[in-house]
N, C-alpha and C positions, 0 to 999 in steps of 0.2 A: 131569335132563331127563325120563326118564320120569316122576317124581313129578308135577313139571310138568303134564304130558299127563293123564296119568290123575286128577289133580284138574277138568278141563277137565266129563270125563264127569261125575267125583262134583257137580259143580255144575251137573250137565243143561247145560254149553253145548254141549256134542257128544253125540250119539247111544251113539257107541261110542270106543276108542282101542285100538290094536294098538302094544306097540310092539317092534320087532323090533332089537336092535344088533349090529353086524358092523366087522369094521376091514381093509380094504383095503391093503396095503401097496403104496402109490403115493404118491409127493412131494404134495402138494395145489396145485393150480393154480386153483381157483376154489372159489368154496361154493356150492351148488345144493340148494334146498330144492323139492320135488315135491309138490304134491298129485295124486296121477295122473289122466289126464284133463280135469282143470281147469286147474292156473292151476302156472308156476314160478315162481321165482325163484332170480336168477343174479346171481353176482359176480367177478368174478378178484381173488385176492388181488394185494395190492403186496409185491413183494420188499424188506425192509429190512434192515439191518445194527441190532442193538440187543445190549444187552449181558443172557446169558440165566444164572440161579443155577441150578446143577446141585444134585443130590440132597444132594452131599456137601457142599456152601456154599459151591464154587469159584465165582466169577461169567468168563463168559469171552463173548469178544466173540462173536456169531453170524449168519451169513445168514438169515432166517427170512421166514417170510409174516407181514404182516397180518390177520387176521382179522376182530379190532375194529373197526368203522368201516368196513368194506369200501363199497363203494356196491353194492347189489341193483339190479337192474329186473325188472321183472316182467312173464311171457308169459304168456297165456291162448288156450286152448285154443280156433280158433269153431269149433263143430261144424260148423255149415253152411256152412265152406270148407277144407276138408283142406288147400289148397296156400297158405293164408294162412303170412304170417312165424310167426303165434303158435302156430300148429297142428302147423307143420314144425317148429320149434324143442323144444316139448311132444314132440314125437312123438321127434326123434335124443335130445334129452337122456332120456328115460326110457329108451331103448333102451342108451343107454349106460350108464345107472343101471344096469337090467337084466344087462347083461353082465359088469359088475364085482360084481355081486351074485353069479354065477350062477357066474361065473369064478375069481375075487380071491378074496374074502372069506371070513373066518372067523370 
């Protein structure tokens, strides 16, 4: 993923890339992608039962989330109405990004 990003810059599509990785130790209940200020996107994972290969080559049946395939939608930020759904939403999900960053993470 960083490789990813940081070839974004080396092709002049983006300005700049920072990329910063941290791991939360919390179950995952959605994927949420941030551009701050601008624009989210959000998904909840779906609960599945599927069958997962351990390290050792045991296969054993598991509870797990979805990832793949999740369905996103996407908020945007209006600047010129703070109490718009996309502004409020922008605004709690970064705050809570925030605090799991500031809190959780290492």
């Amino acid at each position: 993923m960083r490789a990813a990003l940081r070839d974004l810059q080396t092709e002049g599509l983006v300005p700049s890339v920072r990329v910063e990785i941290r791991h939360v130790p919390l179950a995952p209940a959605f994927k949420l992608y941030l551009r701050p200020g601008v624009e989210a996107l959000f998904g909840p994972y779906q609960v599945v039962e599927r069958p997962i290969l351990l390290n050792d080559g045991v296969e054993v049946e598991a509870t797990d989330v979805l990832g793949l395939g999740s369905t996103l939608t996407r908020h945007v930020n209006d600047e010129g109405d703070p109490d718009s759904s996309g502004s409020v939403f922008m605004e709690s999900m970064q705050a809570w990004f925030d605090s799991c960053w500031r809190l959780l993470a290492e």
